[in-house]
MDAnalysis code that builds the backbone (N, CA, C; Angstrom):
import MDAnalysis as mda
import numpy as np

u = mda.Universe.empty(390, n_residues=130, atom_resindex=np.repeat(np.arange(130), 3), trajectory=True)
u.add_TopologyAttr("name", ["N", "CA", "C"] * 130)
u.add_TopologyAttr("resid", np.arange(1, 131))
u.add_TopologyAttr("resname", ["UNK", "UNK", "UNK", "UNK", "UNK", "UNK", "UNK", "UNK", "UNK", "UNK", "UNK", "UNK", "UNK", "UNK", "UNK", "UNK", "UNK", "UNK", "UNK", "UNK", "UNK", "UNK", "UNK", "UNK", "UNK", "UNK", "UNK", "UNK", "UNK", "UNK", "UNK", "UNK", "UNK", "UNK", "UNK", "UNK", "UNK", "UNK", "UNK", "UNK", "UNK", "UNK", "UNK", "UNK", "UNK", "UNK", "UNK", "UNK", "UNK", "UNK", "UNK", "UNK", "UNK", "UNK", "UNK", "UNK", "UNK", "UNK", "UNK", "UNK", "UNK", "UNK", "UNK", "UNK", "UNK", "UNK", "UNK", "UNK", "UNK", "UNK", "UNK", "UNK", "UNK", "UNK", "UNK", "UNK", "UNK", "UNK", "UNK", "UNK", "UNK", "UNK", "UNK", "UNK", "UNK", "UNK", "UNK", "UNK", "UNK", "UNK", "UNK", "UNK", "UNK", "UNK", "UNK", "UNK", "UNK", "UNK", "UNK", "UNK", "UNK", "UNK", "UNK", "UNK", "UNK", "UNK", "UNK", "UNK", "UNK", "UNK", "UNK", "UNK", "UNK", "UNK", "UNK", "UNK", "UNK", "UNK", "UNK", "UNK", "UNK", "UNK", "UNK", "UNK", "UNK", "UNK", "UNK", "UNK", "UNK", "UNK"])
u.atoms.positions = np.array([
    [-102.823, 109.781, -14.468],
    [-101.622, 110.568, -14.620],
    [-102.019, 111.991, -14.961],
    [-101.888, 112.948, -14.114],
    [-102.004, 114.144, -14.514],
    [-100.750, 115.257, -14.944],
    [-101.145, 115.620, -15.948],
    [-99.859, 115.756, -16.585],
    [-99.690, 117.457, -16.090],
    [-100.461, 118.190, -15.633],
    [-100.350, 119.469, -16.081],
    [-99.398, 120.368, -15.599],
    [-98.138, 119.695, -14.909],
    [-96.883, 120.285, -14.329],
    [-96.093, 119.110, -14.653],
    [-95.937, 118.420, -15.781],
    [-94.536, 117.699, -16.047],
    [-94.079, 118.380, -17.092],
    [-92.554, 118.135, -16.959],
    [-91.788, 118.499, -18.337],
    [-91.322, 117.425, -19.097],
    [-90.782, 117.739, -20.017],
    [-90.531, 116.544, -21.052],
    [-89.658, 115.433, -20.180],
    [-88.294, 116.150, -19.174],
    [-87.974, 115.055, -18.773],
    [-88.573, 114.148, -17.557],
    [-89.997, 114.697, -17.039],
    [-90.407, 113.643, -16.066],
    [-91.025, 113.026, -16.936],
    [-91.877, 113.192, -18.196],
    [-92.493, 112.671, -18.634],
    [-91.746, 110.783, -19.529],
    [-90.795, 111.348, -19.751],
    [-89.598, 110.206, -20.298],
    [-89.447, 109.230, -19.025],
    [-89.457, 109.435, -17.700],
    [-89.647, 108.584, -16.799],
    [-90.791, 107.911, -16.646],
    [-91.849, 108.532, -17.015],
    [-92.765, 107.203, -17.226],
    [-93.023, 106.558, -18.402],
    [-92.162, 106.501, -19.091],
    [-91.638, 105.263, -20.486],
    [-92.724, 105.756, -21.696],
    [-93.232, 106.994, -21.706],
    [-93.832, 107.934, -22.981],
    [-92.884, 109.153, -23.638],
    [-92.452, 108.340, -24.737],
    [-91.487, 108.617, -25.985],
    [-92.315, 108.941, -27.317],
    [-91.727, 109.984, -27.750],
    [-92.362, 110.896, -28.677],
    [-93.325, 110.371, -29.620],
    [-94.726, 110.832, -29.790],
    [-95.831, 109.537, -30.411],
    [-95.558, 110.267, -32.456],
    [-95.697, 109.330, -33.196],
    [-95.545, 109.388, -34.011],
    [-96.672, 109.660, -34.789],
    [-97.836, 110.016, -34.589],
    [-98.982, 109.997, -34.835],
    [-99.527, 111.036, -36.370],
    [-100.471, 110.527, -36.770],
    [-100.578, 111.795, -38.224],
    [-101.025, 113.032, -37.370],
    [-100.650, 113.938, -38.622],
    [-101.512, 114.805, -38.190],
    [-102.727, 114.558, -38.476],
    [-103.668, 115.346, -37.357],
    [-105.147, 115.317, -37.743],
    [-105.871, 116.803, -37.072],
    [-106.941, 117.182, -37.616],
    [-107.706, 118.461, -37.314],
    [-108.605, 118.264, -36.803],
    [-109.289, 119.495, -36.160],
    [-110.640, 119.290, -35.601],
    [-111.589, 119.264, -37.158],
    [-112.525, 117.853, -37.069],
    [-113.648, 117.548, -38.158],
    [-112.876, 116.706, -38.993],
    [-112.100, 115.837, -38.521],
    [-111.448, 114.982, -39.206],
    [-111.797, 113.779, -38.419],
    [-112.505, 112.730, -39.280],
    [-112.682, 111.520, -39.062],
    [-111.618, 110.818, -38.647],
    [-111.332, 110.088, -37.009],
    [-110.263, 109.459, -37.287],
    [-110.082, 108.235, -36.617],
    [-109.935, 107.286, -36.386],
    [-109.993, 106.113, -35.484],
    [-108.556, 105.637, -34.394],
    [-108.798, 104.969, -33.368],
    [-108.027, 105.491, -32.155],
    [-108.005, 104.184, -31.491],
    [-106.767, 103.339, -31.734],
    [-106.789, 101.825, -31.757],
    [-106.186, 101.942, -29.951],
    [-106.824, 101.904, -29.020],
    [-106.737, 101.908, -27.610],
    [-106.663, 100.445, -26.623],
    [-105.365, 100.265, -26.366],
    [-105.693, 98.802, -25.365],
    [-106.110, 98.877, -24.546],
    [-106.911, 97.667, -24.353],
    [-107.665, 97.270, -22.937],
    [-107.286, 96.230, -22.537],
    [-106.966, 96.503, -21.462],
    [-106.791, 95.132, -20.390],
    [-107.489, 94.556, -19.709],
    [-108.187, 93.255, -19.993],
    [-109.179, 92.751, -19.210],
    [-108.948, 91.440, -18.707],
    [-108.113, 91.350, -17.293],
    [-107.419, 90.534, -16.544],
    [-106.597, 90.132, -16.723],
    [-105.562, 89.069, -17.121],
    [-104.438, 89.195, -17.684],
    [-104.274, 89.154, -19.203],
    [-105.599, 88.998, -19.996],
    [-105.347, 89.751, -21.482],
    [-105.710, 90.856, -22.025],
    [-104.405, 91.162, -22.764],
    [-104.492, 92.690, -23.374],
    [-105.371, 92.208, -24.901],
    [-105.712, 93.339, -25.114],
    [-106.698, 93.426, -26.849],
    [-106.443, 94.632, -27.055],
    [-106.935, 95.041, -28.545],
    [-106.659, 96.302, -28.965],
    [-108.020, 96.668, -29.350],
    [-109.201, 97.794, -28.988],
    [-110.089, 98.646, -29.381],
    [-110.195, 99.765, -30.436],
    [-110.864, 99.470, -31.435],
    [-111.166, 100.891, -32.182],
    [-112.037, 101.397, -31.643],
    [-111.888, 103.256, -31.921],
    [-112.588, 103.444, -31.380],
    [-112.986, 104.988, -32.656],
    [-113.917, 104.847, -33.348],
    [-114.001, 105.845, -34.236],
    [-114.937, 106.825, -34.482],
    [-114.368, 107.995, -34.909],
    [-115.259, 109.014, -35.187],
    [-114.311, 110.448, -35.561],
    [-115.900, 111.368, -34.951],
    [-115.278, 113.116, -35.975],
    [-114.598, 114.093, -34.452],
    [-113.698, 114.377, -35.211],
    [-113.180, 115.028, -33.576],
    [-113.783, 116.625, -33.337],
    [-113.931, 116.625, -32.748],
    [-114.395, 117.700, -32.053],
    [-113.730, 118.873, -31.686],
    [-112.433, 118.587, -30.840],
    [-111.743, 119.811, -30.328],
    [-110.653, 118.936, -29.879],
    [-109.145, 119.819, -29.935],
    [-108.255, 119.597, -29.828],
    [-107.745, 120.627, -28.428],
    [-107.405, 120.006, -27.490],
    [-107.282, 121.443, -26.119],
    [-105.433, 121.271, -26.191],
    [-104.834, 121.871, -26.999],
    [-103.382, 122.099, -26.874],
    [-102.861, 122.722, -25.722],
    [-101.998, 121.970, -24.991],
    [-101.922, 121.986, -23.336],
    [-100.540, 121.366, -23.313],
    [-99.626, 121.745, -24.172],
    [-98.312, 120.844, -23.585],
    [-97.941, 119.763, -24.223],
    [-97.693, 119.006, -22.931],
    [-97.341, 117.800, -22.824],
    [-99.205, 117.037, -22.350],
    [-99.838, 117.910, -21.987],
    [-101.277, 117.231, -21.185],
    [-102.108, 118.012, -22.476],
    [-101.859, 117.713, -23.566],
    [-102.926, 117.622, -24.887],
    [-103.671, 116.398, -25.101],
    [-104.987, 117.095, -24.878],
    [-106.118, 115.944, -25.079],
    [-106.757, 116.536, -26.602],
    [-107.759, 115.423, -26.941],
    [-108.825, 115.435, -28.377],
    [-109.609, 114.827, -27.965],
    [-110.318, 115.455, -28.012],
    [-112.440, 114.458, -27.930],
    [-112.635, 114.123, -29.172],
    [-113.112, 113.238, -29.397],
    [-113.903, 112.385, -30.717],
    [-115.499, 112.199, -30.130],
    [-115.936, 112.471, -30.413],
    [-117.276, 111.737, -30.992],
    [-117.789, 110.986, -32.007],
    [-119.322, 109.968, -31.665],
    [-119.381, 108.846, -32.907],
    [-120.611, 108.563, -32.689],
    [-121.934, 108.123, -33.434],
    [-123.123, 107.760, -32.967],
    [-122.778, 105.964, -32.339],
    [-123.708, 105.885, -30.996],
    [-123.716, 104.403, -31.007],
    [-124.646, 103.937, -31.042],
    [-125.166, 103.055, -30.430],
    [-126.034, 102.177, -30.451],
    [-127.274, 103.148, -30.187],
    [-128.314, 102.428, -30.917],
    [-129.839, 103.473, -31.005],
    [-129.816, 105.092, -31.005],
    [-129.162, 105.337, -31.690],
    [-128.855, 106.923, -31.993],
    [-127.983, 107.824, -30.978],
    [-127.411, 106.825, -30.076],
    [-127.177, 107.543, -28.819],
    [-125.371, 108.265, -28.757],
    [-125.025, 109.589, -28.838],
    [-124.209, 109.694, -28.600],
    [-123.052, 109.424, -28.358],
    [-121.928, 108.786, -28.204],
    [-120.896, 108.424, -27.330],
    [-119.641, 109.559, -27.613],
    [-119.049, 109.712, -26.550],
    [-117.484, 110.998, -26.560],
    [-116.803, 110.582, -25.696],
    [-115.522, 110.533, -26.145],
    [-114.225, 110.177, -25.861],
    [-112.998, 111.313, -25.393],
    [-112.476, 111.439, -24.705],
    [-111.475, 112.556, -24.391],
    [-110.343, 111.834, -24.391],
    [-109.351, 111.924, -25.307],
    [-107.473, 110.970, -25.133],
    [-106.940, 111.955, -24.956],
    [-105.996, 111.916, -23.495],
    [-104.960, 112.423, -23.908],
    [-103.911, 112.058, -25.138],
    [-103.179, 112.641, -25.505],
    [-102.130, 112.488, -27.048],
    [-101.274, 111.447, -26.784],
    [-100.439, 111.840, -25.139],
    [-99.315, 111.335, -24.735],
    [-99.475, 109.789, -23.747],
    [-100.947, 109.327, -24.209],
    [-101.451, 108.434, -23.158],
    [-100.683, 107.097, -23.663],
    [-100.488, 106.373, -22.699],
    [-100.281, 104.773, -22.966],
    [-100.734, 104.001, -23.258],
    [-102.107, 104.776, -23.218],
    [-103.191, 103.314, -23.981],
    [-103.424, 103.695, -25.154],
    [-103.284, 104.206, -25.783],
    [-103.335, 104.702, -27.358],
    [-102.088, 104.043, -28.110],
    [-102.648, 102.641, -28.889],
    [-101.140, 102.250, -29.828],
    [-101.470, 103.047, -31.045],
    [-102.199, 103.447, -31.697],
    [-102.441, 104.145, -33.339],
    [-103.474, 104.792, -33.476],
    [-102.933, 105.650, -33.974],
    [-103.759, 106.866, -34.697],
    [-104.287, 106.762, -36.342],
    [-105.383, 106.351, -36.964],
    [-105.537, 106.108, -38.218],
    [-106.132, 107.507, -39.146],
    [-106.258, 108.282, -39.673],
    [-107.349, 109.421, -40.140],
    [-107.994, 108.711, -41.356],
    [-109.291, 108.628, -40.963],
    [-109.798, 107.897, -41.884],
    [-110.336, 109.089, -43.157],
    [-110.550, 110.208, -43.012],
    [-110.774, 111.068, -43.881],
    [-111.100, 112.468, -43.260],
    [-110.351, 113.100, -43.758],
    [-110.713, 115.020, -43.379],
    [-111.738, 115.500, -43.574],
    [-112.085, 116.169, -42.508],
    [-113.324, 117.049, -42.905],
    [-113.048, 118.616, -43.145],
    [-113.706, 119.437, -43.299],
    [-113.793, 120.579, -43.997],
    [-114.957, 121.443, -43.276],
    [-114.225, 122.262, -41.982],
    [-114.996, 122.985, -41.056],
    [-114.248, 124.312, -40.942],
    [-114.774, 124.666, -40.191],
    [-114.573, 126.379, -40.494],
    [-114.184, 126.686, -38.604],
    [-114.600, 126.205, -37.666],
    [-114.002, 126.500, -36.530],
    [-113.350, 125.950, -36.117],
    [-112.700, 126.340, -34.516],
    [-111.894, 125.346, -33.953],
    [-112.602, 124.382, -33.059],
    [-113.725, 124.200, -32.629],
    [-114.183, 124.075, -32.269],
    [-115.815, 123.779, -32.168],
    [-115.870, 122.341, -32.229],
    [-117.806, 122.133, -33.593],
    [-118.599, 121.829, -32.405],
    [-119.025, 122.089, -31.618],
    [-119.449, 121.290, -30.418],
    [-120.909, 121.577, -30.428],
    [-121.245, 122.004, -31.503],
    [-122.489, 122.623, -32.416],
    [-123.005, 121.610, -33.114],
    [-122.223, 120.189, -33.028],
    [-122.909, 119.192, -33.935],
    [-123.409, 118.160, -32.680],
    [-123.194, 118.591, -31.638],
    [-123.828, 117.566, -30.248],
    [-125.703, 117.770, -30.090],
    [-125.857, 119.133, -30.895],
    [-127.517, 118.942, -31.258],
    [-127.974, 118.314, -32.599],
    [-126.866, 118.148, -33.283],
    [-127.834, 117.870, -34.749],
    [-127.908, 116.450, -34.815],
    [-128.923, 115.569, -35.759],
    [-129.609, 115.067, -35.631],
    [-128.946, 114.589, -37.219],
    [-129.343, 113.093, -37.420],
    [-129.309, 112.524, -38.831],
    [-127.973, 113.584, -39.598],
    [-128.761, 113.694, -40.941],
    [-127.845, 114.383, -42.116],
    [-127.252, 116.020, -41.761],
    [-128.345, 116.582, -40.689],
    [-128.150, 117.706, -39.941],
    [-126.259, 117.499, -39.286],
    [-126.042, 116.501, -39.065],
    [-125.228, 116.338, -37.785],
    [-123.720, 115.780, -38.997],
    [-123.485, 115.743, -40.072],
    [-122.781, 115.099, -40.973],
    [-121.545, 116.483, -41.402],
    [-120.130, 116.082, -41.431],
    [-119.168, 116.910, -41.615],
    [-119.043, 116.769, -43.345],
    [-118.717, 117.945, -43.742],
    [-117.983, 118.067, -45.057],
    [-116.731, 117.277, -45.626],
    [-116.858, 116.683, -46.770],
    [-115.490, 116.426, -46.105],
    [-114.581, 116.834, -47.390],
    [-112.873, 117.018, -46.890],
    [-112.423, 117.552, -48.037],
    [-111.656, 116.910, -49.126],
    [-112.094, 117.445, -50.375],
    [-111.785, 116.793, -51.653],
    [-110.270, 117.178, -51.955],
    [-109.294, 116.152, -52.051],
    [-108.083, 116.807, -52.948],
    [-108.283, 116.243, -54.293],
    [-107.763, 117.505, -55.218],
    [-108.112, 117.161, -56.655],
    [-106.521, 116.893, -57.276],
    [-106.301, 115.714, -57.957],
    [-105.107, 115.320, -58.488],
    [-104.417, 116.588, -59.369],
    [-103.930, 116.636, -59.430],
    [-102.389, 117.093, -60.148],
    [-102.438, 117.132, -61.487],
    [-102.163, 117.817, -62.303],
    [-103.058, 117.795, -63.720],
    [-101.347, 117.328, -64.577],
    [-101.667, 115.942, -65.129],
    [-100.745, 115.584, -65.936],
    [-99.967, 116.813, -66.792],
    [-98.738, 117.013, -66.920],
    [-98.002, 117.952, -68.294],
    [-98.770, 117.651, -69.529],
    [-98.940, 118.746, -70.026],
    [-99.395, 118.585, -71.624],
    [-98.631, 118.070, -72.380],
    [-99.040, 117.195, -73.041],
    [-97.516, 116.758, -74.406],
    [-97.238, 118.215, -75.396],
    [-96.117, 118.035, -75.472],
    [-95.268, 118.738, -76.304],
    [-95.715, 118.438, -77.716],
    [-95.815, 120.073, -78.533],
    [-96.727, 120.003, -79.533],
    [-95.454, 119.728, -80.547],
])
């Protein structure tokens, strides 16, 4: 499905209704529960990691994730937002980057290659009344 000349109302004809999804940022850990159909049974896939870049495009907005797999090896993902195979969006924890764009961590290596991630600090109880 290529989206890059639909409007909202062709897009409602092919039965994709507004996704409810968190927000999430580029360098935010997040996991991406995707069905697969493999002959007549459906299953549901995680699929997790640090996102990379967000290409805001509309209705045809995609996010790459990346994740190490097996024997150190790379793996990257491109979803579109508005796709049908995407049932949930989880953020498993924020990271704390400075561009829009990290594609600077596809060379690093081990602890080299690891996002910040960001701390919220609680809310400081009222003082009792003296």
């Amino acid at each position: 499905m290529k989206a890059n000349k639909l409007t909202k109302e062709t897009i409602l004809n092919y039965g994709i209704t507004d996704r409810n999804f968190p927000d999430f940022r580029v360098g935010d850990t997040i996991e991406v529960a995707q069905r697969i159909k493999e002959g007549e049974k459906e299953r549901i896939q995680l699929f997790e990691g640090d996102v990379l870049k967000i290409q805001n495009n509309g209705i045809a907005t995609t996010f790459t994730i990346r994740r190490i797999g097996a024997n150190g090896v790379g793996v990257e993902r491109i979803f579109p937002i508005h796709s049908a195979i995407i049932s949930e969006i989880r953020v498993v924890k924020q990271g704390k980057v400075r561009r829009a764009n990290i594609k600077y961590v596809r060379e690093r290596l081990g602890k080299a290659a690891r996002i910040k991630e960001k701390v919220f600090v609680k809310a400081q109880s009222a003082e009792p009344a003296a």
